[in-house]
PALUM-195325 format. One record per residue: residue in three letters; y negated, z, x negated of N, C-alpha, C, CB in turn. Coordinates in steps of 0.1 Angstrom, whole numbers, padded with zeros to 4 digits, always signed. Glycine has a CB too. Example, Ala and Ser with C-alpha at 12.3 -4.5 7.8 and 13.67 -1.06 7.14 Angstrom:
PALUM-195325
ala+0057+0078-0132+0045+0078-0123+0033+0078-0132+0045+0090-0113
ser+0022+0071-0128+0011+0071-0137+0000+0079-0129+0006+0057-0141
***
This chain:
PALUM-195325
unk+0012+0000-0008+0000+0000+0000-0012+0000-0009+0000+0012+0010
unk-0023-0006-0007-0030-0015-0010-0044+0001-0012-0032-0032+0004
unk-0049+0005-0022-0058+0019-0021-0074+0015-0016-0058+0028-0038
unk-0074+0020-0014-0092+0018-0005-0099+0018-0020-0101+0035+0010
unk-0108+0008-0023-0122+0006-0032-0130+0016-0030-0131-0006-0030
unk-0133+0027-0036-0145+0037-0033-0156+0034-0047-0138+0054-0032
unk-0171+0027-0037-0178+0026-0049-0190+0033-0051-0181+0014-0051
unk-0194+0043-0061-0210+0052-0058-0220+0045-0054-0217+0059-0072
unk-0231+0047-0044-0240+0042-0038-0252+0045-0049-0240+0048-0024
unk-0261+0036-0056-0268+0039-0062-0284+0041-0050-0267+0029-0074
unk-0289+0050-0046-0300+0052-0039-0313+0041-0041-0304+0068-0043
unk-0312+0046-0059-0322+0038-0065-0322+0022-0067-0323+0044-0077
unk-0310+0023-0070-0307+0006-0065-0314-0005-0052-0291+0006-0061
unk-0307+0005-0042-0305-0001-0030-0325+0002-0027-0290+0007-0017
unk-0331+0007-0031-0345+0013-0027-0349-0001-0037-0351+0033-0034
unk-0349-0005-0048-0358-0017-0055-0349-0028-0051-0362-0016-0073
unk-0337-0029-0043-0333-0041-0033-0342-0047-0023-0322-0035-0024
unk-0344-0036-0016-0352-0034-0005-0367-0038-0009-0350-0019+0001
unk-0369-0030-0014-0382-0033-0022-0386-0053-0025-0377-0024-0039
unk-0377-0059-0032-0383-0069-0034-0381-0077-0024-0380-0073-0044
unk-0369-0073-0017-0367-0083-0006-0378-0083+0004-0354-0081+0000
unk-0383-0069+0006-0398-0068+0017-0409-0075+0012-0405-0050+0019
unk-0413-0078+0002-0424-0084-0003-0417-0100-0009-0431-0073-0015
unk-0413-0107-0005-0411-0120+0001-0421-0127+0006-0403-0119+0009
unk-0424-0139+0007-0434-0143+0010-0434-0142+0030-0434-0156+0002
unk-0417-0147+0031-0417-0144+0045-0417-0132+0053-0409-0147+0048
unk-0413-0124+0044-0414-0113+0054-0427-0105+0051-0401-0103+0052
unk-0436-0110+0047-0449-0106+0041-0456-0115+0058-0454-0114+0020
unk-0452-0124+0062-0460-0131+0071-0453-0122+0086-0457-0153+0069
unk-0441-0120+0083-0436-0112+0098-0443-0099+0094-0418-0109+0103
unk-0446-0095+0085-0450-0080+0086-0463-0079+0091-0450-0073+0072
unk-0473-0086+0083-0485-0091+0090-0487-0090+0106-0486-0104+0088
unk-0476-0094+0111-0474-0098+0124-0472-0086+0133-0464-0106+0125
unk-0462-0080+0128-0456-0072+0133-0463-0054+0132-0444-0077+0128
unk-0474-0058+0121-0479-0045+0119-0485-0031+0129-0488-0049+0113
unk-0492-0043+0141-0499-0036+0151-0483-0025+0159-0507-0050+0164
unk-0470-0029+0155-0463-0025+0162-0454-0013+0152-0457-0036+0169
unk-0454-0023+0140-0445-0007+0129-0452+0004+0123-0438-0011+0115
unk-0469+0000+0121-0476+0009+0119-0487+0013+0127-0479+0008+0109
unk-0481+0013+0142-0492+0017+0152-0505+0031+0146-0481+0023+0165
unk-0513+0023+0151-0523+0034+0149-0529+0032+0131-0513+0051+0153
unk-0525+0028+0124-0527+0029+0110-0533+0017+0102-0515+0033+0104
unk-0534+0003+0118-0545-0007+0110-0530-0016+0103-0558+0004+0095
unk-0538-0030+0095-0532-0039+0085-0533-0033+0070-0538-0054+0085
unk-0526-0025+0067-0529-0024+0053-0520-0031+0040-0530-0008+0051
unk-0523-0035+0033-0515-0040+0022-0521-0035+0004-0515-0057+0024
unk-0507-0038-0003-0508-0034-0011-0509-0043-0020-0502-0026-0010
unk-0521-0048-0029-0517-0057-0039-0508-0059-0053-0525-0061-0040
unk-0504-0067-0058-0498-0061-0075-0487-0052-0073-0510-0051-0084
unk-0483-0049-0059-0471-0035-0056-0462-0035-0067-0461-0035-0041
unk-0454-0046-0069-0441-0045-0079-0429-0039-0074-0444-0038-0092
unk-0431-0037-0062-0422-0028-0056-0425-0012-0049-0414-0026-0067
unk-0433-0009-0055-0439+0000-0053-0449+0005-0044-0440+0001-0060
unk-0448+0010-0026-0459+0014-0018-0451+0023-0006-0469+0000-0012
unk-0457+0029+0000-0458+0042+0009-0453+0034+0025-0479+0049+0009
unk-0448+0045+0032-0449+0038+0043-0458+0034+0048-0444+0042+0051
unk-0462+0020+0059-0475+0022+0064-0482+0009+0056-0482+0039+0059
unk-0476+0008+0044-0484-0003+0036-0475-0011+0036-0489-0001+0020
unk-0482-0028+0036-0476-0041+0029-0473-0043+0020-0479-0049+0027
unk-0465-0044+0009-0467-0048-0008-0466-0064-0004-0452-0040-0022
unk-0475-0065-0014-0474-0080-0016-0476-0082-0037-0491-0090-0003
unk-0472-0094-0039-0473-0098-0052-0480-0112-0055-0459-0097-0057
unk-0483-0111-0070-0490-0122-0074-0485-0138-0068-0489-0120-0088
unk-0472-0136-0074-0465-0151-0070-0467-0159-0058-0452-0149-0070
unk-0472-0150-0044-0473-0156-0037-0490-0153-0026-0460-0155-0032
unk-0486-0143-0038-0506-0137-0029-0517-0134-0043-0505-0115-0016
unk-0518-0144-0047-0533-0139-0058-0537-0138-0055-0540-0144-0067
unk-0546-0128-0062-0561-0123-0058-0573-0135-0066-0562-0105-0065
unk-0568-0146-0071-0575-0156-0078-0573-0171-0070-0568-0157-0095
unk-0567-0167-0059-0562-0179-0055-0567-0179-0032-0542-0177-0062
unk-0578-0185-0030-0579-0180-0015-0569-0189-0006-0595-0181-0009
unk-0563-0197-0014-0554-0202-0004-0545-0194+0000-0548-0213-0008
unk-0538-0189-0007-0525-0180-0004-0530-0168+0008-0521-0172-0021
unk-0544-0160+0006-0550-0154+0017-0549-0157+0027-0559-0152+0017
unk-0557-0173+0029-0558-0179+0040-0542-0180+0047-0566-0194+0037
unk-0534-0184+0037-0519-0183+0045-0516-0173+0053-0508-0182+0038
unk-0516-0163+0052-0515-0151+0060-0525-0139+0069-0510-0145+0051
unk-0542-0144+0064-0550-0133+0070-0559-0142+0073-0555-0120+0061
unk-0567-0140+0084-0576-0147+0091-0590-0136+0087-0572-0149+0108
unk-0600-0139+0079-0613-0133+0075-0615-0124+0083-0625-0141+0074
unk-0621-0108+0075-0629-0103+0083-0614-0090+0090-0638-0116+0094
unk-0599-0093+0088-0589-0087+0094-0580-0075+0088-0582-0096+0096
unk-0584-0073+0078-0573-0061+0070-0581-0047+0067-0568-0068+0053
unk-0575-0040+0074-0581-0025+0071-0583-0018+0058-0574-0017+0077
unk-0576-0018+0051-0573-0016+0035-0566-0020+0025-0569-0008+0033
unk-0569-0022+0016-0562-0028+0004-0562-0017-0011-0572-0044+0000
unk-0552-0017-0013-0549-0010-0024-0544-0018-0037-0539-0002-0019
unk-0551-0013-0047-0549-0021-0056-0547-0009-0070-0561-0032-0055
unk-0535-0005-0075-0534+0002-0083-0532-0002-0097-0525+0008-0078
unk-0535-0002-0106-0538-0011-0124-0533-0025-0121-0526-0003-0142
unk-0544-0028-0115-0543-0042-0115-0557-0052-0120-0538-0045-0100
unk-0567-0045-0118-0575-0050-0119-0577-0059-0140-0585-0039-0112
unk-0573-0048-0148-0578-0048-0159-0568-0058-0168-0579-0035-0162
unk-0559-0067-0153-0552-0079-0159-0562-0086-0154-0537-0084-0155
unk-0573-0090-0151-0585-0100-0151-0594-0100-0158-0592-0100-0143
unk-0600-0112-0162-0613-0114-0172-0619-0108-0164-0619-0127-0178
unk-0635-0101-0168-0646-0099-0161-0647-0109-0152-0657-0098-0170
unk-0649-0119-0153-0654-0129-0139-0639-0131-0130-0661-0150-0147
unk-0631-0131-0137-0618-0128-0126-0621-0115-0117-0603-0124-0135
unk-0621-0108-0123-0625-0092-0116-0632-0092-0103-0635-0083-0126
unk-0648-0099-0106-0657-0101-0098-0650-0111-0087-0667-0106-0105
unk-0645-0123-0090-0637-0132-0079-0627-0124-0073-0630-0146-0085
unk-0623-0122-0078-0613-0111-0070-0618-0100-0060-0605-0103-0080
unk-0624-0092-0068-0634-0085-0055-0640-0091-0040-0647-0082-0062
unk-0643-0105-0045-0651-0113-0036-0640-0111-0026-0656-0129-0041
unk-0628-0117-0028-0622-0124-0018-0614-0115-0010-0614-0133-0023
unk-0613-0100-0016-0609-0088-0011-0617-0089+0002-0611-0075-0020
unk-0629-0087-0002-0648-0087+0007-0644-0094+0019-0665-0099-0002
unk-0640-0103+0017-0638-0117+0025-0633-0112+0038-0627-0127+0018
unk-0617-0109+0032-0608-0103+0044-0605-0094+0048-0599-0104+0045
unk-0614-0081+0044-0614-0071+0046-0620-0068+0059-0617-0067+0036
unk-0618-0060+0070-0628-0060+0084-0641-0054+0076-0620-0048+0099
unk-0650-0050+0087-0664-0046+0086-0662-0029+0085-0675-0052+0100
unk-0666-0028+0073-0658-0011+0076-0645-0008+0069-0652-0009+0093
unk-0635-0020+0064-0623-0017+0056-0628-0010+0046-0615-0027+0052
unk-0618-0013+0040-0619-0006+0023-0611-0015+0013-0611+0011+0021
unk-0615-0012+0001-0604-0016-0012-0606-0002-0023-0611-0032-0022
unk-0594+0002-0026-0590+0012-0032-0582+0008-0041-0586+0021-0025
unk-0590+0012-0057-0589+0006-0073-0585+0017-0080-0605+0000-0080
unk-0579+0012-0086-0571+0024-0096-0573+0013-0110-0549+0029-0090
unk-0577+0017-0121-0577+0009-0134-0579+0020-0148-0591-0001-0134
unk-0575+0016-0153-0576+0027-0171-0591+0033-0174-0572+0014-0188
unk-0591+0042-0177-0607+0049-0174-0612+0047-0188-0607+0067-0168
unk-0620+0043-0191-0628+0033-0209-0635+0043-0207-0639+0013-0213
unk-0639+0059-0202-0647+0068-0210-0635+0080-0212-0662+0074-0202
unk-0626+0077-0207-0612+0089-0211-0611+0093-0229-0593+0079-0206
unk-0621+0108-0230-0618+0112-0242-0610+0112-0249-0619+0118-0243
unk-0597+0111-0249-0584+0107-0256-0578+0098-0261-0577+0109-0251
unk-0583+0095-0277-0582+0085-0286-0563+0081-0281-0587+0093-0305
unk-0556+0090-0279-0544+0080-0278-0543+0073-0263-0530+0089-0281
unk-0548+0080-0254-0548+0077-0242-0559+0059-0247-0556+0093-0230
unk-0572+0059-0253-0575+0046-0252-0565+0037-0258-0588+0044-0257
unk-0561+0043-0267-0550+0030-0277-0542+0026-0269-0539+0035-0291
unk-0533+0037-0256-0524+0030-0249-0531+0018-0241-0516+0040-0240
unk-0544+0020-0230-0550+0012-0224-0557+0002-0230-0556+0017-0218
unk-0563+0003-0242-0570-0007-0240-0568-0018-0242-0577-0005-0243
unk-0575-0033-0245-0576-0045-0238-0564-0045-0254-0594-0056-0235
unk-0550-0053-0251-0536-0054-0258-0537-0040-0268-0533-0070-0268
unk-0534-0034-0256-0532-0017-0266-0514-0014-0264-0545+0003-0253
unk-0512-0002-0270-0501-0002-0274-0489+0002-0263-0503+0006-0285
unk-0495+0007-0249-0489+0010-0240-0483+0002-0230-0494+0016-0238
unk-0473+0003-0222-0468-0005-0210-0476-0012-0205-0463+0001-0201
unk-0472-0028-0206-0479-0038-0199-0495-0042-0205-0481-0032-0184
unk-0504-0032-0216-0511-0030-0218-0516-0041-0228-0510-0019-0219
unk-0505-0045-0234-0507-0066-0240-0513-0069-0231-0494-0079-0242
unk-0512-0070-0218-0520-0085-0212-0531-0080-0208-0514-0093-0199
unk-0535-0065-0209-0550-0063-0205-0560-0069-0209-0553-0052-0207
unk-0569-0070-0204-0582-0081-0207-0595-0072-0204-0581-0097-0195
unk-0597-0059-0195-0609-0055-0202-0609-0041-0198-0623-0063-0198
unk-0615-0032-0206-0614-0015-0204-0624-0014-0193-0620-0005-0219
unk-0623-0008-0181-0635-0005-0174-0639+0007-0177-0634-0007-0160
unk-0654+0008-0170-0656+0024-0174-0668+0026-0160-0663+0028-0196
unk-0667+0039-0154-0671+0044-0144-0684+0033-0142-0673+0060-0146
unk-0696+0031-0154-0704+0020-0147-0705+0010-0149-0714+0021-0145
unk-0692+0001-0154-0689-0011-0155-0681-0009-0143-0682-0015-0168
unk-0673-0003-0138-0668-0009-0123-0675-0010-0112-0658-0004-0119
unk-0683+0002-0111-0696+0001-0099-0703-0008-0099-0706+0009-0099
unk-0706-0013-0110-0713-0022-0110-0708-0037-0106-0718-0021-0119
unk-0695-0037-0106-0687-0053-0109-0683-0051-0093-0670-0056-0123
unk-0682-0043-0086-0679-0039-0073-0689-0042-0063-0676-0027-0072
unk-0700-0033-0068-0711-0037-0057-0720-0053-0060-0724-0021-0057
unk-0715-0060-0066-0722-0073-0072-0716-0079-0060-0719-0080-0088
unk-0704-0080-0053-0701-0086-0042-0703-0083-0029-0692-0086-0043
unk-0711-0071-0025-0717-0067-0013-0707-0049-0013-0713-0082+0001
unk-0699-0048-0022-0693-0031-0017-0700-0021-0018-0680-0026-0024
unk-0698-0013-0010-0706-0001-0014-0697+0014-0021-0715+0003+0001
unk-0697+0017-0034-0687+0020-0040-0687+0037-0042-0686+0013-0054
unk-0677+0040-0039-0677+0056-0046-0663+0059-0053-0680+0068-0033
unk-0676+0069-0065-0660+0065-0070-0651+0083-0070-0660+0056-0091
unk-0640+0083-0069-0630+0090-0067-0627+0102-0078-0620+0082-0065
unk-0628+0095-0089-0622+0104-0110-0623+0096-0113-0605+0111-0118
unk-0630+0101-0122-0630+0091-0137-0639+0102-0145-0638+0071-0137
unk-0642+0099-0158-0648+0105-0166-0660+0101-0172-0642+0108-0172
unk-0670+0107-0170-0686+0100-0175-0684+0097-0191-0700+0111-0172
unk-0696+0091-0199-0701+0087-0210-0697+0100-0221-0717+0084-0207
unk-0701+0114-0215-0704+0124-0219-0687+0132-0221-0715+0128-0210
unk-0679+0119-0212-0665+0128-0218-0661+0143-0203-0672+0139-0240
unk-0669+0142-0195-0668+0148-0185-0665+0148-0171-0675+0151-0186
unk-0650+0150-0169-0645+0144-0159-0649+0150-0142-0631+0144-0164
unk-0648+0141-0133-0656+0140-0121-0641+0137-0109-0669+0125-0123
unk-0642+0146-0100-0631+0142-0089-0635+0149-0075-0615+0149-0094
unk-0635+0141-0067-0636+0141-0048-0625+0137-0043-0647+0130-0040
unk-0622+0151-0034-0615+0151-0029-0611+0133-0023-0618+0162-0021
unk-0598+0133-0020-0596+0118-0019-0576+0120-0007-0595+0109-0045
unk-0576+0114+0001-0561+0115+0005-0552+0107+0001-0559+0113+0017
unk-0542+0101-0001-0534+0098-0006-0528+0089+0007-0526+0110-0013
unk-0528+0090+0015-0526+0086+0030-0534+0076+0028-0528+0096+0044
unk-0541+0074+0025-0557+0063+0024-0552+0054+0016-0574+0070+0017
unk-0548+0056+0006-0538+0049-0004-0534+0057-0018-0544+0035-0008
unk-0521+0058-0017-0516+0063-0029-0519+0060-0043-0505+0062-0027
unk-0519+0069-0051-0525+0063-0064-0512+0072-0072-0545+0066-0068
unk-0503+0067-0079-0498+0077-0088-0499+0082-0101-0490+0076-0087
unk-0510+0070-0106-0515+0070-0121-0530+0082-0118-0519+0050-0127
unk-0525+0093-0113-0538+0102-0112-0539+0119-0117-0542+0101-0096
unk-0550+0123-0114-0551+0139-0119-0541+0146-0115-0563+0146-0115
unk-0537+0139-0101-0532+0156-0093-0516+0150-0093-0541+0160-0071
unk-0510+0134-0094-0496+0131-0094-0489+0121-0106-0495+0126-0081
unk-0499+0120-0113-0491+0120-0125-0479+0126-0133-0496+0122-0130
unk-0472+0124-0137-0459+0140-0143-0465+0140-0155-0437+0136-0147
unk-0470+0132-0162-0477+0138-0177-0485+0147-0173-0485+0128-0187
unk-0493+0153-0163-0503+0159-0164-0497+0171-0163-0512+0155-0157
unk-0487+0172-0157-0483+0185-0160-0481+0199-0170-0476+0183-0158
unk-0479+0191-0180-0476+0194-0196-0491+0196-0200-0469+0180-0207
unk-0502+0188-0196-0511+0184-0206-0522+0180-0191-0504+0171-0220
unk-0532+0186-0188-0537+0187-0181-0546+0173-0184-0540+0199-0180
unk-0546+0160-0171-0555+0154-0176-0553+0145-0188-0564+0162-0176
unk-0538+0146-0190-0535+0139-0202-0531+0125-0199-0524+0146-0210
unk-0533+0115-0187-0531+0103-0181-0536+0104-0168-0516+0098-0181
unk-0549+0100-0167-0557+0096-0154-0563+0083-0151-0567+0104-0153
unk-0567+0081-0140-0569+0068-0138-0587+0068-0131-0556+0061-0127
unk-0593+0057-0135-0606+0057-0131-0605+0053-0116-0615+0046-0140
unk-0605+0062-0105-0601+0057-0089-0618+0055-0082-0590+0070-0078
unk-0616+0043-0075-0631+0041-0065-0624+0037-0055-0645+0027-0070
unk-0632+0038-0043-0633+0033-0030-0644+0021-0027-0637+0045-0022
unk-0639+0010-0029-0651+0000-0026-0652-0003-0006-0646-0017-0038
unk-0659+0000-0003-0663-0005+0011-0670-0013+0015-0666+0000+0018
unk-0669-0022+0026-0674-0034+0034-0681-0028+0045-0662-0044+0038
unk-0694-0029+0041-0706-0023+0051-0701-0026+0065-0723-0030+0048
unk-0700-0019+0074-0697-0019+0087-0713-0021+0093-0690-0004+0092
unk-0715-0036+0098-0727-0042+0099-0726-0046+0116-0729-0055+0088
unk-0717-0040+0118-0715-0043+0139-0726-0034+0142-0696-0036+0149
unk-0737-0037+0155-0743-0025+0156-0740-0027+0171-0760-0023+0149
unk-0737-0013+0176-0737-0011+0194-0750-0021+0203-0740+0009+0197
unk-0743-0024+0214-0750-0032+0219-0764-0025+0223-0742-0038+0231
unk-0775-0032+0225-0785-0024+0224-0790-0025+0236-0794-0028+0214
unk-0792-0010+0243-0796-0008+0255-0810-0013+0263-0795+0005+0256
unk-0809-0019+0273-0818-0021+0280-0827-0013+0283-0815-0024+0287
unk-0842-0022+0276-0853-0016+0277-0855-0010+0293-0865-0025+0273
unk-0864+0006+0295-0867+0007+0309-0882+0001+0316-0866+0021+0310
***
């Protein structure tokens, strides 16, 4: 008699299975779709650059079929003016400066009146000579070859609000080496390269943080205007 195959279930496996298979281009267009109904109450939100990686509630989508350099691929799936939030976690600082800025733009674009875009990027005033070597532009850390430019708290305000956002920013650390943090939810969009959920920081307080902003799309709807008496 023939013994039954018993095989261990890897969790983690079957989780970055799932993972890439959701961020597909097709199921990126049913999700879209289908959002008003799986994430009732919580808006279109997506996640750009995910890699696999986002929260319930969010879209991941990836380069291959959704650049942020590219508006055709937008136009495939979002009609202007439609997406409640966008999350974008170290992704930016794979763009040239003028990439950056186009990219921003097109966030602007499809974002509703009132959305958001939420930036996470390597913080260029982070006092920690090894912390810059890992980040900066082909520094010595993960992925950190293809970086292309250090931002720093007023290089990103500034490259943000050049496209109409109005920015606040979240942590990062000033000129002076002196680090800055507002309260911020995680429900709004997760960031795990940060003060409070990092695992290095545990050891070493502040020893891998990320420069986080909230860029926003002025909510320019004004209530209908009552009739003079």
């Amino acid at each position: 008699m023939a013994r039954p195959i018993i095989r261990t279930v890897n969790p983690d496996s079957y989780r970055r299975r799932f993972a890439r298979l959701w961020s597909s281009a097709t199921l990126l267009r049913a999700s879209v779709a289908l959002a008003p109904v799986l994430f009732r109450g919580k808006g279109l939100r997506i996640v750009v650059g995910a890699s696999g990686v986002f929260e319930w509630g969010w879209i991941p989508t990836d380069a291959d079929y959704l650049s942020l350099l590219k508006p055709s691929d937008w136009d495939r799936f979002f009609a202007p003016d439609s997406i409640d939030a966008i999350l974008a976690e170290h992704v930016w600082e794979h763009l040239t400066p003028e990439e950056g800025v186009q990219a921003a733009a097109l966030c602007y674009r499809y974002l509703r009146p009132g959305g958001y875009l939420r930036v996470a990027i390597p913080d260029g005033f982070h006092p920690s000579p090894e912390y810059i070597e890992w980040v900066r532009v082909s520094g010595s850390g993960p992925g950190a070859d293809d970086h292309k430019l250090l931002y720093t708290c007023e290089t990103a305000r500034k490259a943000f609000a050049s496209v109409g956002f109005s920015v606040e920013l979240l942590e990062y650390f000033d000129r002076d080496g002196e680090f800055h943090f507002t309260e911020w939810d995680p429900a709004d969009g997760m960031v795990h390269r940060s003060s409070r959920y990092d695992a290095r920081n545990a050891v070493q307080p502040l020893r891998y943080t990320s420069l986080i902003l909230d860029a926003k799309k002025p909510d320019t709807r004004r209530p209908d205007a009552k009739e003079s008496s």
